[in-house]
LOMIFI-767496 format. One line per field, with one value per residue (C-alpha): residue in three letters; x, y, z. Coordinates in nm, 4 decimals, always signed. Each point is the difference from the previous one (the first is absolute). Example, Ala and Ser with C-alpha at 12.3 -4.5 7.8 and 13.67 -1.06 7.14 Angstrom:
<nodes>
fivo ALA;SER
x +1.2300;+0.1370
y -0.4500;+0.3440
z +0.7800;-0.0660
</nodes>
This chain:
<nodes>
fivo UNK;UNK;UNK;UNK;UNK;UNK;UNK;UNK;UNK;UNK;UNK;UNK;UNK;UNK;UNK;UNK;UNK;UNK;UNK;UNK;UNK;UNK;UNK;UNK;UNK;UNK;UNK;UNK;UNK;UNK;UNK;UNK;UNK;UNK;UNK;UNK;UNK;UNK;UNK;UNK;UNK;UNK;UNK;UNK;UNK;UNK;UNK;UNK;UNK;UNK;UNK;UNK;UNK;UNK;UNK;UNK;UNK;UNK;UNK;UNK;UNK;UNK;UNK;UNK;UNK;UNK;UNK;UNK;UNK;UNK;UNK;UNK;UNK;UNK;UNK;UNK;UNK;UNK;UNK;UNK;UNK;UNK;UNK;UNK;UNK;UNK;UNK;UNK;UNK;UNK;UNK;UNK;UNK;UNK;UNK;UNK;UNK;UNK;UNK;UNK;UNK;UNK;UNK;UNK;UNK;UNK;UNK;UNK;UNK;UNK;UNK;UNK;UNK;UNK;UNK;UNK;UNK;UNK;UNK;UNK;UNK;UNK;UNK;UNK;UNK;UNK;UNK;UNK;UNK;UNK;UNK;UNK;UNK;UNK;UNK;UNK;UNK;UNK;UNK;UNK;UNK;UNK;UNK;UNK;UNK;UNK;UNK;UNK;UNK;UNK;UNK;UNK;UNK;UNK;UNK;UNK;UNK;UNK;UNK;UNK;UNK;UNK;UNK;UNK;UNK;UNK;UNK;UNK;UNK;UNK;UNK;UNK;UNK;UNK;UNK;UNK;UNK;UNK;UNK;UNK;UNK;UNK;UNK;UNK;UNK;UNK;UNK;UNK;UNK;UNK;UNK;UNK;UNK;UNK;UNK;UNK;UNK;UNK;UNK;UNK;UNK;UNK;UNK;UNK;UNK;UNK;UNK;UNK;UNK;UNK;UNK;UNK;UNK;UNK;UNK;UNK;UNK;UNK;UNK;UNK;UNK;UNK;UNK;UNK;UNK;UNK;UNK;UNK;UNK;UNK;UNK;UNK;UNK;UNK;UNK;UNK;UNK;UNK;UNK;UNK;UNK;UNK;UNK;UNK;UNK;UNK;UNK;UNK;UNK;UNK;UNK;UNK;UNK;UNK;UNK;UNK;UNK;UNK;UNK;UNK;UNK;UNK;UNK;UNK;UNK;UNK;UNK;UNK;UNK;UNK;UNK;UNK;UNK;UNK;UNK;UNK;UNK;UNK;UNK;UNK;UNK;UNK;UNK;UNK;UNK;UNK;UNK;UNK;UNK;UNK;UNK;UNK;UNK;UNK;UNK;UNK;UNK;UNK;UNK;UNK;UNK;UNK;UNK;UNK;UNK;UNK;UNK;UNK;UNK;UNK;UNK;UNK;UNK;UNK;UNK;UNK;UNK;UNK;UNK;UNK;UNK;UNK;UNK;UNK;UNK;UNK;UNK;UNK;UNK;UNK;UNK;UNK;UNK;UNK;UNK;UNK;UNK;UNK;UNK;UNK;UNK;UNK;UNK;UNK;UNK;UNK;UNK;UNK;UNK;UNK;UNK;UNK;UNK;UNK;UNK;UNK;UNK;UNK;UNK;UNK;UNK;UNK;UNK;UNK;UNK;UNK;UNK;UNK;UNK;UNK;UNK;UNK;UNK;UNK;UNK;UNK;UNK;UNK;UNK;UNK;UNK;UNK;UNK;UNK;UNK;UNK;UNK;UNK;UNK;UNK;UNK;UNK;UNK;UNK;UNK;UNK;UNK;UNK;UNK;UNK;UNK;UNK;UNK;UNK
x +0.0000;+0.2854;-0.0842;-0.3412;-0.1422;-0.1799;-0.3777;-0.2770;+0.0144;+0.3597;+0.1305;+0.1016;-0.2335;+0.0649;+0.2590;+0.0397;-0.3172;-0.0634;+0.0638;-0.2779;-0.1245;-0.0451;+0.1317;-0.0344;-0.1947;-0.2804;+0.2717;+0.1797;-0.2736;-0.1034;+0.3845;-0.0412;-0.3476;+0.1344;+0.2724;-0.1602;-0.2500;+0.3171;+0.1160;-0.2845;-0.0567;+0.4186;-0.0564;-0.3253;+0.1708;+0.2805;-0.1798;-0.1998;+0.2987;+0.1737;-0.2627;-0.1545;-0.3702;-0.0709;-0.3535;+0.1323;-0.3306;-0.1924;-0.3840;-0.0301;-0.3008;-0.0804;-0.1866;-0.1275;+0.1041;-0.1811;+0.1193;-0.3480;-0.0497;-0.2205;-0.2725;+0.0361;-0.0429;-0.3745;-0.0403;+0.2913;-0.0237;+0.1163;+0.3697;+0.0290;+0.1021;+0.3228;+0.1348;+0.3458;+0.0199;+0.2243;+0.1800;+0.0849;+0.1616;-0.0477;-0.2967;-0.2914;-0.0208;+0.4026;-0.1173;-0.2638;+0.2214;+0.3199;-0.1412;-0.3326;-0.2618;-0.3186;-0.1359;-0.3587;-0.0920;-0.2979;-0.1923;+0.0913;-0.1331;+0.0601;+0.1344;+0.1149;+0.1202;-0.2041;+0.2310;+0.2168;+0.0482;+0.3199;+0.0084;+0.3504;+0.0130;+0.0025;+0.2922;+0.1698;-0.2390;-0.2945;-0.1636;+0.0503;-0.1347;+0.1936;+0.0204;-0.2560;+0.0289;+0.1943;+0.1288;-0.0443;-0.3808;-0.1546;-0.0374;-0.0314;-0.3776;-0.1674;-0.1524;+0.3351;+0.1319;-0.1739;+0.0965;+0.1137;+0.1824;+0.3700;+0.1997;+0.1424;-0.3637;+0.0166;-0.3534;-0.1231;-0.2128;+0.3321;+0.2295;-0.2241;-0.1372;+0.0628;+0.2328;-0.1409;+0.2689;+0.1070;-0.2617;-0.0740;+0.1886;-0.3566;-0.3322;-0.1951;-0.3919;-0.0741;+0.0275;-0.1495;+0.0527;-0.1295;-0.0716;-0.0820;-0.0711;-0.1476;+0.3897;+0.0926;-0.3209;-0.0023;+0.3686;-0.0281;-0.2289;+0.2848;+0.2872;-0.1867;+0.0197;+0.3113;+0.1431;-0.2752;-0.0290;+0.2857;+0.1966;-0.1246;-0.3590;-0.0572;-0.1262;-0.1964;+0.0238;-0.2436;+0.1154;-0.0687;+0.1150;+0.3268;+0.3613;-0.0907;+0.2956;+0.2300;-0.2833;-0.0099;+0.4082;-0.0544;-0.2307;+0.2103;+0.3050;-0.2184;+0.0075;-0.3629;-0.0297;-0.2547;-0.2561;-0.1901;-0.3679;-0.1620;-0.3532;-0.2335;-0.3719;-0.2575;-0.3766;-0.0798;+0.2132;-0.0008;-0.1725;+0.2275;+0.3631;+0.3108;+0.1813;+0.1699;+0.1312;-0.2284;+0.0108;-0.3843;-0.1633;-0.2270;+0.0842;+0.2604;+0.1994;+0.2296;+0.1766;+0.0708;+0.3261;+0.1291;-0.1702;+0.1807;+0.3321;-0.0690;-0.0901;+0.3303;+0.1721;-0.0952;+0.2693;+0.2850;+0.0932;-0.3493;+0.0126;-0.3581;-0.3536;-0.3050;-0.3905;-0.1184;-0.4049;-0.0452;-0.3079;-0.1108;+0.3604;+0.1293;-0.3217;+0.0479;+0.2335;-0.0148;+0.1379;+0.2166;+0.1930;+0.1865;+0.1137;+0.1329;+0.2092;+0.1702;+0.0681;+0.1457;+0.2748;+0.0834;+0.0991;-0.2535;-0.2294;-0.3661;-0.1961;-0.4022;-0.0743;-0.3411;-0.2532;-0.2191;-0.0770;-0.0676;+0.3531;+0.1888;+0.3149;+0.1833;-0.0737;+0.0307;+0.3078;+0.1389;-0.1362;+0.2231;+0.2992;+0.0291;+0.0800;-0.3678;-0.1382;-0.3480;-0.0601;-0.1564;-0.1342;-0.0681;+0.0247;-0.1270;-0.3224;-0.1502;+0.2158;-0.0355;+0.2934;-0.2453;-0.0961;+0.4064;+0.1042;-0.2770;+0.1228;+0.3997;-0.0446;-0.2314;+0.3074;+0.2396;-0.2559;+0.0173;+0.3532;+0.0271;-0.2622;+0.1658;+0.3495;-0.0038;-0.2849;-0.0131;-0.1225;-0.0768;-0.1156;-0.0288;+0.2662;-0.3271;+0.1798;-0.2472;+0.1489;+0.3959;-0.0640;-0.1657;+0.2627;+0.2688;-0.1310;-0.0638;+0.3258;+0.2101;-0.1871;+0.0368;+0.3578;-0.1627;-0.2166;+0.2352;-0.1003;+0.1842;-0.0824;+0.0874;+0.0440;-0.2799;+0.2560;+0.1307;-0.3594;-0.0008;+0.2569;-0.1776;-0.2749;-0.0813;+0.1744;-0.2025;-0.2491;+0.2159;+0.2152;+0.4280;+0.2071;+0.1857
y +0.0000;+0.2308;+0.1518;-0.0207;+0.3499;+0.1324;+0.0815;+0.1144;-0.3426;-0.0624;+0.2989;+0.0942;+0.1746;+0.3919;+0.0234;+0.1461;+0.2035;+0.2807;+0.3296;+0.1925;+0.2938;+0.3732;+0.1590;-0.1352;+0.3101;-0.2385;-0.2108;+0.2758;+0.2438;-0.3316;-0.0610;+0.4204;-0.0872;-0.2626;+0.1594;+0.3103;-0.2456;-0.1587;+0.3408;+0.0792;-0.2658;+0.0037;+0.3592;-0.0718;-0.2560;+0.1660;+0.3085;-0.2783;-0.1159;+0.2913;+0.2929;-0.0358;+0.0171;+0.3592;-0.1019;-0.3864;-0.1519;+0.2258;+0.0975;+0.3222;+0.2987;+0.3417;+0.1898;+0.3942;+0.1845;+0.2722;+0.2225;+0.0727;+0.1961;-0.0801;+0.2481;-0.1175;-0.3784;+0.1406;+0.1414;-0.1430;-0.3860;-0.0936;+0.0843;+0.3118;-0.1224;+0.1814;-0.1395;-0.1520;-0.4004;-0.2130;-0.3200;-0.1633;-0.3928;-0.0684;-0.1773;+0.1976;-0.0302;+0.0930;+0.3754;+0.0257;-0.0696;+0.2249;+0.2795;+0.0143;-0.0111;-0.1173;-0.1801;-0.0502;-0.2956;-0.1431;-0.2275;-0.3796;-0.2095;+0.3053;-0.0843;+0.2838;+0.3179;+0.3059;+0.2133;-0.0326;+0.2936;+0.0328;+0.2595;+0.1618;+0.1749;+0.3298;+0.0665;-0.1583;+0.1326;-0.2520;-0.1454;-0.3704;-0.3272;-0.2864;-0.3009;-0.2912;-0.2529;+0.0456;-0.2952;+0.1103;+0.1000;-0.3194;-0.4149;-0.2835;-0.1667;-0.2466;+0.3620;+0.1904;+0.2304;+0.1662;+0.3311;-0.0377;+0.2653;-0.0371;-0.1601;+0.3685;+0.1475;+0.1424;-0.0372;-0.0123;+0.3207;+0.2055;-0.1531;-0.0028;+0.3274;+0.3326;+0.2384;+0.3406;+0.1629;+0.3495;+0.2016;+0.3782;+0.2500;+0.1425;-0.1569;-0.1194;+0.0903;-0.3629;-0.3623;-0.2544;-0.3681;-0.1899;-0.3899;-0.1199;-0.3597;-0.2659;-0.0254;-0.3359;-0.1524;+0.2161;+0.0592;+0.2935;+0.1688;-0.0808;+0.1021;+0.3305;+0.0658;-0.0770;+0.2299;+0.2936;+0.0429;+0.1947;-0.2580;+0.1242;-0.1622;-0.3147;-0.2992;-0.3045;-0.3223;-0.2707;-0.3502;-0.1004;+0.0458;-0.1302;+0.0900;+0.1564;-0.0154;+0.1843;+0.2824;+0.0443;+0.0631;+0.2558;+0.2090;+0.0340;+0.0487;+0.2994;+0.1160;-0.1052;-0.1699;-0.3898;-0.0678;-0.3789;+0.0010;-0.2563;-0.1571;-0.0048;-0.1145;+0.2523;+0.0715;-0.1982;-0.2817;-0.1956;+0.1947;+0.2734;-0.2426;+0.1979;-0.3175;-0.2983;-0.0334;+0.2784;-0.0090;-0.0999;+0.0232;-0.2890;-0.3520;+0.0125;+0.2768;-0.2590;-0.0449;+0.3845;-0.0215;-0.2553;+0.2509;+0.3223;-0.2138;-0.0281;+0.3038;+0.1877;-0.2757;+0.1092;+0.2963;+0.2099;+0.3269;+0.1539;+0.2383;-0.1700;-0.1164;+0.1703;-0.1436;-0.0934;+0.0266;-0.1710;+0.1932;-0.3291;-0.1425;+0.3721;+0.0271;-0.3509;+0.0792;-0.3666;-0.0903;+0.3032;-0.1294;-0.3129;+0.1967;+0.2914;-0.2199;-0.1755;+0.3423;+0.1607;-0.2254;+0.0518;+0.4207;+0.1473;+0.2602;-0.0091;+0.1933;+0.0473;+0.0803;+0.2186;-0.2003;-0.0978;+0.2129;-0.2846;-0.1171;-0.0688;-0.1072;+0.3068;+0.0408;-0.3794;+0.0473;+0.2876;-0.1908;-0.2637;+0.1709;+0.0402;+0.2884;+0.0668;+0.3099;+0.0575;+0.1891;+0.2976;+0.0338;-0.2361;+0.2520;-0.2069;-0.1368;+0.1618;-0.0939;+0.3322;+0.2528;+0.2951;-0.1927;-0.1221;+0.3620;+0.1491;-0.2893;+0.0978;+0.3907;-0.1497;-0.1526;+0.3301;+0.1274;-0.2363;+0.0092;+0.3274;+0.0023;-0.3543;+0.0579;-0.3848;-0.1946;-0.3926;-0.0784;-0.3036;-0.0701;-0.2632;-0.0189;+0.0752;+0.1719;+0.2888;+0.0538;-0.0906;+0.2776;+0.2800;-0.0831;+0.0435;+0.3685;+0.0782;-0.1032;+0.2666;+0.2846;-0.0505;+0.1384;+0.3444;-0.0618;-0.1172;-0.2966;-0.3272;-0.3565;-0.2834;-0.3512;-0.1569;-0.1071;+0.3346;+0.0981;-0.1276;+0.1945;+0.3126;-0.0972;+0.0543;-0.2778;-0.1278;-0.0691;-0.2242;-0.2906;+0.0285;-0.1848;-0.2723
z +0.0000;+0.0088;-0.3394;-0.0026;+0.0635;+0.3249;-0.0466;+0.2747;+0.1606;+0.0320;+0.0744;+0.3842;+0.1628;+0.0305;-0.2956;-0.2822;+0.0475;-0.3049;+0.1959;+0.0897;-0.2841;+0.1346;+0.3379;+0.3516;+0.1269;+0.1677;+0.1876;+0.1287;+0.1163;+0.2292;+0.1228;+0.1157;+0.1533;+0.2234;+0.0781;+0.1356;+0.2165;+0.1464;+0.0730;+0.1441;+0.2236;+0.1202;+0.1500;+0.1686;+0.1817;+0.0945;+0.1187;+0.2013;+0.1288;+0.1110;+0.0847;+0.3515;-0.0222;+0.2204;+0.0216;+0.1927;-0.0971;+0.2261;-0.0817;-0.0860;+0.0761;-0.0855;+0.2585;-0.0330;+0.3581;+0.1168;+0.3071;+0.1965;+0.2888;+0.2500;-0.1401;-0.3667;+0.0964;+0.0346;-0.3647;-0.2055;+0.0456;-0.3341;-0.1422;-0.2422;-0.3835;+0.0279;+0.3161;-0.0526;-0.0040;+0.2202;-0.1289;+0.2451;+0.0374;+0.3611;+0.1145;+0.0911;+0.3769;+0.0195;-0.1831;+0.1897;+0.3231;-0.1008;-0.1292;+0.2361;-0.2524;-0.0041;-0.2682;-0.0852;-0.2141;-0.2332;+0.1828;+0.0091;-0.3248;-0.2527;-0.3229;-0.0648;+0.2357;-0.0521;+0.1702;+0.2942;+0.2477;+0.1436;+0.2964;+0.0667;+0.3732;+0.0104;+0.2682;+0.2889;+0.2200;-0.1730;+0.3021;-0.0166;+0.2285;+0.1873;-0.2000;+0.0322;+0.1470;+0.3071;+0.1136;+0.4006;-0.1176;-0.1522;+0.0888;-0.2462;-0.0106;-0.1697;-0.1400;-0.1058;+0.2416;+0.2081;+0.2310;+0.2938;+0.3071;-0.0299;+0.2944;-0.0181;+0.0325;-0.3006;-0.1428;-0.3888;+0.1135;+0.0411;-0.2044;-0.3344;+0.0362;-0.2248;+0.1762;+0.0212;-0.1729;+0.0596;+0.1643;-0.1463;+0.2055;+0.0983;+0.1469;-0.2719;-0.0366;+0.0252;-0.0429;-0.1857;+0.0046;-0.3362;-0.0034;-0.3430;+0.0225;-0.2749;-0.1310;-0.1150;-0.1868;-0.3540;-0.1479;-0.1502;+0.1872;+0.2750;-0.1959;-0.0793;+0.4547;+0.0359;-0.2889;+0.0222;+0.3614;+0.2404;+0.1954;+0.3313;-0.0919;+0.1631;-0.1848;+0.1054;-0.1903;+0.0237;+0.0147;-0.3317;-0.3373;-0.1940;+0.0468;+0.3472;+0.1682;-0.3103;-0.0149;+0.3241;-0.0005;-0.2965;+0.1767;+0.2889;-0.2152;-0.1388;+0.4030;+0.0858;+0.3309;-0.0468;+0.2384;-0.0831;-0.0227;+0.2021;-0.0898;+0.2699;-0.0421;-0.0868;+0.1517;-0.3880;-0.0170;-0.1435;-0.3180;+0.0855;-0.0499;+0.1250;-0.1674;+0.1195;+0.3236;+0.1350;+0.4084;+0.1375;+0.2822;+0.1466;+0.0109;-0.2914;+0.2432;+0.1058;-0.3562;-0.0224;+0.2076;-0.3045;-0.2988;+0.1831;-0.0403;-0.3564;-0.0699;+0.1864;-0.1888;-0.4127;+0.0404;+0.2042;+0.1142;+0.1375;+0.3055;+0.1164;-0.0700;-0.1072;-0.0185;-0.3744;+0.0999;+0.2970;+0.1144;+0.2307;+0.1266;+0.0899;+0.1870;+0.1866;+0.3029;+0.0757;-0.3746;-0.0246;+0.3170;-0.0741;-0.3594;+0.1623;+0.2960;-0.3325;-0.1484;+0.3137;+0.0224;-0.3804;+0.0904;-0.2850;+0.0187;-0.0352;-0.2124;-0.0431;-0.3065;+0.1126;-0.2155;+0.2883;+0.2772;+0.2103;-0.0010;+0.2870;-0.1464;+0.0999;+0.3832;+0.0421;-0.1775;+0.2565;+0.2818;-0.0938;+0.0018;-0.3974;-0.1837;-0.1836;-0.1491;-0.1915;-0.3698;+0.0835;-0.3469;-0.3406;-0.2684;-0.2608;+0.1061;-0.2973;-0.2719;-0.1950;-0.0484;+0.0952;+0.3117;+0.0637;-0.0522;+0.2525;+0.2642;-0.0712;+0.1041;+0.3099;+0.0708;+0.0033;+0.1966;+0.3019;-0.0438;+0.0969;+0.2638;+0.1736;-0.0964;-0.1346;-0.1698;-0.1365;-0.3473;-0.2603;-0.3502;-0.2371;-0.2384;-0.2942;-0.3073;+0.1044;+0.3474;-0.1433;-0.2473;+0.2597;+0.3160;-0.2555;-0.1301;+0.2980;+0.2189;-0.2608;+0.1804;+0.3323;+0.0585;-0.0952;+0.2583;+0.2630;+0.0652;+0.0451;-0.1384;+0.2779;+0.0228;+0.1809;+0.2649;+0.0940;+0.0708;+0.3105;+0.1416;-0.0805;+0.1543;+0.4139;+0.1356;+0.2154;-0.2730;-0.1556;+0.1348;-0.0991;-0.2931;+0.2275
</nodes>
């Protein structure tokens, strides 16, 4: 076969192939292509390899801050649209902790934020509460912890309470002492107290509601001081339901010892206790009795809220040796804002006639809105806003028992 000439089937594969006709444009415009993807890909993963991330993997938020006084929390709730934004890449509760803000979130189970209100302090001289819990000031239950005196003697009554603050160099024309209670249940209607009223208004949560115990810690970060409404049984129960765990009279009076415990239990950090109804218990000296010998050894005050005028919560209170006071006036027992703003300038009145006087409200959007107006005028006036707990002491003493 050596001269026999090669044709298609003997001749060795990939030789002697006829050369290709034209130029090679195609083949190298796709050598180029891959070459630049090669390229491409090399310097990613170097700068992978040698830049340090800045961000380290850390979630990221942008928050508008607003600087409020206490004045403008009443009318200017919501940041402006040129207020300069904060990056920051620390976790949210190490902010809030460093710099001493406040910040007011969308309720739980949002998909989306509709705006987050982040409220800077306006000096060093920002009134501000002790931390809850104490450690000396609470014991572990089946319940949670519940308030106790310290083996110090240092009570919850003291030791939660707003300071006064600087006093005004002269006698003021009165003072008033404001208990909004109802805090807790609705979310908004909550966060819309805590952010619109001054910090020396008291508020009163009830025992129910979601996410008590972090609410309760952002209202007294915004300087309020947190009394814990208590449900006692109405003239109407059971048609008229305070809600669960609502302390009876009659034969069932035996269990409310166990339902106070669970009640002091849902949160932490209240000065004391004040009546949710209770027209019947608070009028039942015999029922009233065992509850208030369980709350004197837990150093909180007592408060009646002034809804029945049968009530004996308050004297049986004093003549057991607790701190108690009684509301002098509901302002919103007619939930209009003609009717709230009539009862308001009652209450500058008796100021100045008794030197102090003891209010509450509902936290109704109505009465949030009104007491908020209404609280930016009374420096003109010269009159001072209390916590409930100071109002004791400018009472007569001897109408009024002592904080232990």
């Amino acid at each position: 076969m050596a001269g026999t000439p090669l044709t298609e089937l003997n001749r060795p594969l990939g030789q002697n192939r006829p050369a290709p006709h034209g130029k090679p444009w195609g083949l190298w415009l796709a050598l180029g292509a891959s070459g630049a993807v090669g390229l491409a890909v090399a310097a990613l993963l170097f700068l992978v390899a040698t830049r340090r991330d800045p961000d380290g993997g850390q979630p990221m938020a942008t928050a508008l801050i607003e600087k409020r006084s206490p004045q403008s929390q009443a009318t200017s709730p919501t940041p402006a649209a040129s207020t300069p934004e904060l990056r920051t890449q620390t976790s949210a509760s190490q902010l809030e902790s460093e710099a001493g803000v406040t910040v007011v979130r969308p309720g739980a189970g949002a998909e989306a934020p509709g705006s987050i209100v982040i409220t800077i302090p306006d000096s060093a001289a920002t009134i501000k509460l002790a931390s809850s819990p104490d450690s000396r000031l609470v014991e572990r239950t089946r319940h949670g912890l519940l308030p106790k005196i310290g083996p110090d003697g240092a009570t919850p009554a003291q030791i939660y309470a707003r300071p006064l603050g600087p006093q005004p160099a002269t006698k003021p024309a009165g003072r008033i002492a404001l208990l909004v209670g109802g805090l807790g249940i609705s979310q908004s209607g909550t966060a819309d107290a805590i952010a619109k009223l001054p910090g020396a208004v008291s508020l009163a949560f009830a025992p129910y509601g979601p996410e008590l115990e972090r609410t309760v810690q952002r209202a007294r970060g915004e300087g309020h001081e947190i009394f814990l409404q208590v449900p006692m049984e109405p003239f109407d129960y059971p048609d008229n339901d305070p809600g669960p765990q609502t302390l009876l009279t009659g034969p069932k009076a035996a269990e409310n010892i166990d339902r106070l415990q669970w009640v002091l239990g849902r949160f932490t950090g209240y000065v004391g206790i004040v009546n949710f109804l209770g027209g019947r218990l608070t009028a039942d000296d015999a029922a009233l009795s065992p509850i208030l010998r369980e709350i004197s050894g837990r150093g909180l005050i007592v408060v009646d809220d002034g809804s029945s005028s049968r009530s004996l919560l308050a004297t049986s209170a004093t003549r057991a040796q607790i701190p108690a006071m009684k509301v002098d006036r509901v302002i919103d027992t007619v939930a209009r804002a003609d009717a709230i703003d009539k009862e308001l300038a009652m209450l500058e009145a008796l100021a100045r006639e008794q030197g102090i006087v003891i209010a509450s409200a509902s936290a109704l959007p109505v009465s949030i809105e009104r007491i908020a107006r209404w609280a930016q005028s009374l420096e003109a006036k010269g009159i001072l806003v209390v916590p409930v707990s100071a109002a004791r002491g400018f009472r007569n003493p001897s109408s009024t028992g002592s904080l232990r």
